[in-house]
Every structure is written in structure tokens, then in C-alpha cells.
Backbone as CSV, one residue per row, in Angstrom:
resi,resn,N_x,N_y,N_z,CA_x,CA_y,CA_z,C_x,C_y,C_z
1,UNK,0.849,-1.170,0.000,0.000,0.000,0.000,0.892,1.230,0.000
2,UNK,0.569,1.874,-0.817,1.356,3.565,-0.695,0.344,4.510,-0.873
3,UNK,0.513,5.473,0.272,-0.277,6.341,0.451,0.247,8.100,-0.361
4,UNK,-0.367,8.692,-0.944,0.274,10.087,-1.593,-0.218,10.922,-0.574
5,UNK,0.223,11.419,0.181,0.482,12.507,1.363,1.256,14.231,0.864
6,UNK,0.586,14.820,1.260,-0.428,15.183,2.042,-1.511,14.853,1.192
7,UNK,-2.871,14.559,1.667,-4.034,14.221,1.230,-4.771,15.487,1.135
8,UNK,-5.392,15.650,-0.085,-5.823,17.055,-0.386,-6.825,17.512,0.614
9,UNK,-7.269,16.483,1.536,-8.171,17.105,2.760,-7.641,16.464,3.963
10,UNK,-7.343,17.388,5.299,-7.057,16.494,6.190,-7.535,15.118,6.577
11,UNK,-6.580,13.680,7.113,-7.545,12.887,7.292,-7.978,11.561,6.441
12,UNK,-7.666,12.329,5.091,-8.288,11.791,4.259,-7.411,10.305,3.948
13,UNK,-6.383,10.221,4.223,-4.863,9.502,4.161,-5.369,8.090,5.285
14,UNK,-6.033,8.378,6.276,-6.649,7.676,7.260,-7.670,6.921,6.940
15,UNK,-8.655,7.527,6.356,-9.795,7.213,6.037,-9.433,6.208,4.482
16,UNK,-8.529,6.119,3.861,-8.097,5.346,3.010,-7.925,4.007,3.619
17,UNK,-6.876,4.378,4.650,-6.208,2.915,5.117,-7.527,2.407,6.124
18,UNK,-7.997,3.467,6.882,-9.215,2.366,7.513,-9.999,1.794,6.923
19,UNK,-10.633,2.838,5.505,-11.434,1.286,4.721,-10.923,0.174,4.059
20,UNK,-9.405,0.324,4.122,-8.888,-1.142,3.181,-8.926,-1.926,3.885
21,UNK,-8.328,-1.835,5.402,-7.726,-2.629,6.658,-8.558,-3.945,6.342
22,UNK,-9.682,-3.874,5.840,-10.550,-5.540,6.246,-9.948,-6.380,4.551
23,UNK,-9.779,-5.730,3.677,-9.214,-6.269,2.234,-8.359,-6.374,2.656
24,UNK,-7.325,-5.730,2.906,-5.842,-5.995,3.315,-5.395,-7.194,4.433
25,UNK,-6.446,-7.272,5.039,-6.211,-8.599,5.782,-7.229,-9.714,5.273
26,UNK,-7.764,-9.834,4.936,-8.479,-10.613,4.224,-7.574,-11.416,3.118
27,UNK,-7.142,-11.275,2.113,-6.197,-11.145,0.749,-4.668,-11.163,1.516
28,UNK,-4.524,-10.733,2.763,-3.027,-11.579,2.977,-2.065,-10.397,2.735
29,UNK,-2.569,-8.979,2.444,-1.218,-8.139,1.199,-0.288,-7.960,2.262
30,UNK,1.140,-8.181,1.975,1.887,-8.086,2.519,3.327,-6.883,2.423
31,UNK,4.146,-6.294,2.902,4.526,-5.596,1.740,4.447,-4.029,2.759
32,UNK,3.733,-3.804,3.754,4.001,-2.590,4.455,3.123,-1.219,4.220
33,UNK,3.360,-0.388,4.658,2.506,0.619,4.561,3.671,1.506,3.563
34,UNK,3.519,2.266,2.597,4.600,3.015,2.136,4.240,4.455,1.604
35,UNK,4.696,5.358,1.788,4.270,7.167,1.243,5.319,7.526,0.560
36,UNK,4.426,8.208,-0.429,4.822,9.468,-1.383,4.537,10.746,-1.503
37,UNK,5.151,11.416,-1.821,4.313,12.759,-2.269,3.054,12.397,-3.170
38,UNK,1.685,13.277,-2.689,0.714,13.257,-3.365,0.643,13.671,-4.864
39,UNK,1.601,14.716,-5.338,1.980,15.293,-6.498,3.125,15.346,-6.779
40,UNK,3.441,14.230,-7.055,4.872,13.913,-7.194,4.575,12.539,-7.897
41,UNK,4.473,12.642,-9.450,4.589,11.338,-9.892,6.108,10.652,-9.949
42,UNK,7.217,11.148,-9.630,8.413,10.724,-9.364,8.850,9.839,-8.342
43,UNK,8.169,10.321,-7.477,8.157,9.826,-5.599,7.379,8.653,-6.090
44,UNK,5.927,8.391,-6.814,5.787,7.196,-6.835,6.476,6.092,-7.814
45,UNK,7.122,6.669,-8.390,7.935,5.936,-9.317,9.019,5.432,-8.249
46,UNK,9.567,5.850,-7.431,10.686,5.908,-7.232,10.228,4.655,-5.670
47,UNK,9.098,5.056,-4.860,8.817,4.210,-3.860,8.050,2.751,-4.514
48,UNK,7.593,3.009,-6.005,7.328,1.094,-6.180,8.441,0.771,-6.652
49,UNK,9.696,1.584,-7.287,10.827,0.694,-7.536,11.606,0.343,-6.278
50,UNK,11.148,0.731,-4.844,11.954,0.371,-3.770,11.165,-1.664,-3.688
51,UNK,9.693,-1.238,-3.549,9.026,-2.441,-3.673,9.506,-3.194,-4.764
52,UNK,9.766,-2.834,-5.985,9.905,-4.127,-6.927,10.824,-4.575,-6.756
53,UNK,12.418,-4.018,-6.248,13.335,-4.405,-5.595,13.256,-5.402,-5.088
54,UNK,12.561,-5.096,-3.731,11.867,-6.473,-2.658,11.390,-7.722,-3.221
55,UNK,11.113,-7.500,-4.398,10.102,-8.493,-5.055,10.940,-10.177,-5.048
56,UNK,10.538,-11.269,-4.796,11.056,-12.700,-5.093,11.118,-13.606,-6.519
57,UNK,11.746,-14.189,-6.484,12.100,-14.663,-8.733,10.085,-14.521,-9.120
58,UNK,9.460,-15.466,-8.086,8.412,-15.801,-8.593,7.363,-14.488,-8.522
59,UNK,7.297,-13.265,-7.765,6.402,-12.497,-7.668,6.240,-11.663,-8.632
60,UNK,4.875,-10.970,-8.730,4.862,-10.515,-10.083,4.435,-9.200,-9.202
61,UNK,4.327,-7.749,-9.138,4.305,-6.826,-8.892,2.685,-5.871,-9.889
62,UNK,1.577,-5.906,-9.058,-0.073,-5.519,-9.218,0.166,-3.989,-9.054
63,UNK,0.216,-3.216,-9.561,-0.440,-1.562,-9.286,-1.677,-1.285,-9.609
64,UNK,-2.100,-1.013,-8.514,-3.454,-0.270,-8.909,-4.003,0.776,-8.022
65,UNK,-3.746,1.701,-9.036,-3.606,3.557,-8.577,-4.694,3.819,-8.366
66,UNK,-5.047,4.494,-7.028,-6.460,4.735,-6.634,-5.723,6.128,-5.664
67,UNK,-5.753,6.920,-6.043,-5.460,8.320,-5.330,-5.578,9.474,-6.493
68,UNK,-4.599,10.163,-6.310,-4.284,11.899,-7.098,-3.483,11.029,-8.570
69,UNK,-3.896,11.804,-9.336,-3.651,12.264,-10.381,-2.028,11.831,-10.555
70,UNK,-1.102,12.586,-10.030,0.037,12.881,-10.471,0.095,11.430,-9.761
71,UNK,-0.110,10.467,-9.352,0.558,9.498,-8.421,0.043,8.439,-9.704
72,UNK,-1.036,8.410,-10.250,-1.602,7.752,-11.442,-0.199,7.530,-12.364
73,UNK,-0.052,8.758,-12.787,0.949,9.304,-13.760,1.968,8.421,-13.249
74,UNK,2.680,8.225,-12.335,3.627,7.785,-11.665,4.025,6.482,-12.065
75,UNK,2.270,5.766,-11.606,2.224,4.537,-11.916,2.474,3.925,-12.607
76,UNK,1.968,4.821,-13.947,1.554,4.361,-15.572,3.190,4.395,-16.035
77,UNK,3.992,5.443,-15.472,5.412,5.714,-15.863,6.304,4.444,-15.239
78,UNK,5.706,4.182,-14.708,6.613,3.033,-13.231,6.423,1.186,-14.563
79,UNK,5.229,1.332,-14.666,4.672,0.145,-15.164,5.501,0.287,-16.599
80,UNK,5.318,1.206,-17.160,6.435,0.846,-18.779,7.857,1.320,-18.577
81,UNK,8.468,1.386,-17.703,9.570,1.285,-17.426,10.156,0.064,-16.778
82,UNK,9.125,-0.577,-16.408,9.869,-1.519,-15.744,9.285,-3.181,-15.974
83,UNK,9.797,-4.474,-16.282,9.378,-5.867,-16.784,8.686,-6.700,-15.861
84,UNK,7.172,-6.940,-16.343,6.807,-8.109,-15.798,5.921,-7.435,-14.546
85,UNK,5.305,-6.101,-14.570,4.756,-5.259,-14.021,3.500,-5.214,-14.157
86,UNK,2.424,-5.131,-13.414,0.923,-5.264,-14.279,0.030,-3.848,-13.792
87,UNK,-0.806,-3.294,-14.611,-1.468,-2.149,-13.521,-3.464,-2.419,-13.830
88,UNK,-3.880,-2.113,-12.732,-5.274,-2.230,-13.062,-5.878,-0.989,-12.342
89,UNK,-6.357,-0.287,-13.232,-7.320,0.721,-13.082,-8.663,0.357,-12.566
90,UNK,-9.221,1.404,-12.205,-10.549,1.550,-10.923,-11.641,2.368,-12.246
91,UNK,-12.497,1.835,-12.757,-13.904,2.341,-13.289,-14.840,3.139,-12.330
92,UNK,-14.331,3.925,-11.488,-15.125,4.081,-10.576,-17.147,5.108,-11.366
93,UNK,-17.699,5.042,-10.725,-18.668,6.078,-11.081,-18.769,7.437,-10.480
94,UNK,-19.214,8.016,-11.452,-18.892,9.686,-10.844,-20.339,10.078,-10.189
95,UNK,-19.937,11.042,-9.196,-21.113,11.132,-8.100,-21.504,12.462,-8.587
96,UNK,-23.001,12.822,-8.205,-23.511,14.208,-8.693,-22.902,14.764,-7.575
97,UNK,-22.406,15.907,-8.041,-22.476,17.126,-6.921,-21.137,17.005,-7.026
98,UNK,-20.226,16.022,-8.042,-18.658,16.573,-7.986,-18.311,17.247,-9.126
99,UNK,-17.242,18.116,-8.509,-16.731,19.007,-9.710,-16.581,18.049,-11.548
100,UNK,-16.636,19.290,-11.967,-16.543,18.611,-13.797,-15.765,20.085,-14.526
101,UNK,-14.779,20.822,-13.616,-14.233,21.701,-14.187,-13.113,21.449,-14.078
102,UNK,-11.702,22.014,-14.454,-10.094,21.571,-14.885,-9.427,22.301,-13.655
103,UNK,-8.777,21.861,-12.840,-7.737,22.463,-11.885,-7.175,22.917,-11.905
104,UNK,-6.274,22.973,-10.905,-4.492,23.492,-11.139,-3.839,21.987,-12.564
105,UNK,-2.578,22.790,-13.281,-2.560,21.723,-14.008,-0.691,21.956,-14.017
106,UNK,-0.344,20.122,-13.850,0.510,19.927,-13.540,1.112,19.386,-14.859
107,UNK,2.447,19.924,-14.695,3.543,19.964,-16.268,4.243,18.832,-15.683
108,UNK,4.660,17.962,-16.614,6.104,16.826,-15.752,6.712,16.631,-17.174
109,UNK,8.014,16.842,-16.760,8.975,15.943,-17.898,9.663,14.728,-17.648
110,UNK,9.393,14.228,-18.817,9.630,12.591,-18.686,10.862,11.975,-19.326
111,UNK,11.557,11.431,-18.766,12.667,10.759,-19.632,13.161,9.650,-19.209
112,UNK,13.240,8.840,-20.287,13.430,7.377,-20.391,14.972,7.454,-20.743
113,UNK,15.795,6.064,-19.503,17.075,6.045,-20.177,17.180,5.243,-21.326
114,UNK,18.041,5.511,-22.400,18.422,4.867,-23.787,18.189,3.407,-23.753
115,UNK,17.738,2.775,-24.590,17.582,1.191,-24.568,19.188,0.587,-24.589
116,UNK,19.556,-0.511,-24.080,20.495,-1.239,-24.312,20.751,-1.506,-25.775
């Protein structure tokens, strides 16, 4: 589990991990609690390559980005950079009464090292 901190509302970082706590023990996930910057798709790049590190010959390494935006980004950057990586996205449904206008908007530059 990695959490993107600060959570755009106090709290909110809490209220994540208390509703997983019964999946997370249920399903066995093992693997720790781990944080990033919330807007920082780098930080999450950089904290699942600490995890894939960890990883054993046989484990295969699941992302599935359920927070901010830039941590998405992270993911998606993390997953084609790196072999044998899988990511699964959340269909969630959108609720009335949430915004449908464009934010603050975040620039990132990306660079891939040279292929072998």
C-alpha cells in the first residue's frame, strides 16, 4: 500500500487505510505501509521501484492507482519502465455534486534512459 500525502483534505490519508484494513487482511497483502508525495509522480515511481526491488524470482508486482492524479501518472510511468509489471485501473462512477471543471494543471517531464 502507498499512500500520496499530504491528502488534499485532512484525514483523508486515514480514512483510506481504515477502509482497506478488512481487504488488506483478508487477501493476505503483505509488503508494508509506504508514502509518497501526493503530487509527485516521481516519488511514486521511485517508492514502487523500492518495492519491486523487494520483489522474489516468482512475484509478479499488481499496481493499482487509486489516489491523485500525479501518483496515477507515476504509476503508468513506473509500469512501462519496468518488466513483468501489471497495472489495473478503478472504473469508478462519478457522483452528482462533484466538480466537472479543470484544476491546477501539472507539467512533468519525462525521460526514459536509452535502450540497451
Amino acid at each position: 500500500m502507498v499512500f500520496g500525502v499530504p491528502a488534499f483534505r485532512p484525514g483523508w490519508e486515514m480514512d483510506a487505510f481504515a477502509n482497506n484494513i478488512r481487504v488488506i487482511d483478508e487477501w493476505r497483502i503483505s509488503g508494508g505501509v509506504h508514502f509518497c508525495g501526493a503530487e509527485n509522480p516521481a516519488g511514486a515511481v521511485d517508492v514502487l521501484a523500492e518495492i519491486y526491488r523487494g520483489l522474489r524470482a516468482n512475484e509478479r508486482l499488481v499496481v493499482g492507482p487509486i489516489g491523485t492524479k500525479p501518483n496515477g501518472i507515476g504509476a503508468a510511468l513506473f509500469a512501462a519502465a519496468y518488466e513483468n509489471v501489471g497495472i489495473l485501473y478503478d472504473h469508478p462512477r462519478r457522483r452528482m455534486g462533484r466538480s466537472s471543471q479543470t484544476g491546477r494543471w501539472h507539467i512533468f517531464r519525462v525521460e526514459f534512459p536509452a535502450a540497451p
